[in-house]
TIRO-281368 format. One record per residue (C-alpha): residue in three letters; x, y, z; residue number from 1. Coordinates in steps of 0.02 Angstrom, whole numbers, plus 32768, in hexadecimal, padded with zeros to 4 digits. Each point is the difference from the previous one (the first is absolute). Last residue first. Layout:
   aa    c1    c2    c3    i
  Ala     X     Y     Z  NUM
...
// end
This chain:
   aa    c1    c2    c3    i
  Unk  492D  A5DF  9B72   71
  Unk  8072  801F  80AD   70
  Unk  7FEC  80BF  7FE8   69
  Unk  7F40  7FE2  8030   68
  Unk  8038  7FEA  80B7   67
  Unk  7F80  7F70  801F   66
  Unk  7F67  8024  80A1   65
  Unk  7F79  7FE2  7F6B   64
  Unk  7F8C  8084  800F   63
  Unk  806E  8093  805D   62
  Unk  807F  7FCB  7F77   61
  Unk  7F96  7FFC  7F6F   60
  Unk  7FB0  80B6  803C   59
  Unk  80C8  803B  7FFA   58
  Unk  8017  7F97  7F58   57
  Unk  7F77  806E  7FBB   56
  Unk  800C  809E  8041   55
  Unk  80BE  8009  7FD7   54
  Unk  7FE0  7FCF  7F47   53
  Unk  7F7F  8092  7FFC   52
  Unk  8086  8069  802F   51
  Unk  8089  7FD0  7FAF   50
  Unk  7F80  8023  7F5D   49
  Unk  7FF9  80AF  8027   48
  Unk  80C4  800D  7FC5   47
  Unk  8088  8052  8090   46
  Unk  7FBF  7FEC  8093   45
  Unk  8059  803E  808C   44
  Unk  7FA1  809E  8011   43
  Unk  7FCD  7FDB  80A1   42
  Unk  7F42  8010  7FE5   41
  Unk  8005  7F5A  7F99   40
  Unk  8045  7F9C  8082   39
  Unk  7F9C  8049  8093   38
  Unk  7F5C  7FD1  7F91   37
  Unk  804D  7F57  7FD8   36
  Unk  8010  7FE2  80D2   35
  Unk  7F58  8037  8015   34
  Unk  7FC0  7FAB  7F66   33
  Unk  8048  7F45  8037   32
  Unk  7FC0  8013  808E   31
  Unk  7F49  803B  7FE4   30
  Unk  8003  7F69  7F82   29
  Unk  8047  7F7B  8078   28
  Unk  7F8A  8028  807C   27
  Unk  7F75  7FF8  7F91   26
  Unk  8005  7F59  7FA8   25
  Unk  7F88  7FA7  8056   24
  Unk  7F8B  8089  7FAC   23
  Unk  7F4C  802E  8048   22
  Unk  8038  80B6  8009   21
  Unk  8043  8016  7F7A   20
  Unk  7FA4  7F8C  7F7D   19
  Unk  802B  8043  7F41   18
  Unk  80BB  8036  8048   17
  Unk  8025  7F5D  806C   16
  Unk  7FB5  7F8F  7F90   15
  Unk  806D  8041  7F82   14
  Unk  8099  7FFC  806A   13
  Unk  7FD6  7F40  802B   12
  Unk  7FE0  7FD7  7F35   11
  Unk  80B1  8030  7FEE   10
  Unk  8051  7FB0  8086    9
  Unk  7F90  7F59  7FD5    8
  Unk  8037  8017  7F4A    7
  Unk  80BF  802C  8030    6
  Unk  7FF8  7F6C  8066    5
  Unk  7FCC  7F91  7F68    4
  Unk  80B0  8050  7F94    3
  Unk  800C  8075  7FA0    2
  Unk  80A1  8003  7F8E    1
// end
C-alpha cells in the first residue's frame, strides 16, 4: 500500500534524477547509489529486483532519517 510519504519519496528521487545538480535531494541519492553499487557488486544479490528495492528504501532513509524496516 503507498502511502503520502512514498509520493513525496518518490517525487524527491525524480527530482533528484531530471534536476541533478539543482536537487535538494542529492545527497541522499549519491548515497544511497554508492552503498547500492557496493551491494550489487558483491554478488549478494540474488534477484535484480533486491536491488532496486535496496535503492529505494536506502534513498528513503537518507530522506526521511526512519529505518525503512520499521514500515
Amino acid at each position: 500500500m503507498k502511502t503520502k510519504s512514498d509520493s513525496t519519496i518518490g517525487a524527491n528521487l525524480v527530482d533528484a534524477v531530471n534536476n541533478p545538480l539543482h536537487s535538494s535531494s542529492q545527497d541522499s541519492f549519491a548515497k544511497a547509489l554508492e552503498i547500492t553499487k557496493a551491494y550489487a557488486s558483491s554478488g549478494a544479490s540474488t534477484h535484480y529486483s533486491a536491488v532496486t528495492r535496496l535503492f529505494f528504501d536506502l534513498f528513503e532513509m537518507f530522506e526521511t532519517g526512519r529505518d525503512p524496516r520499521e514500515k
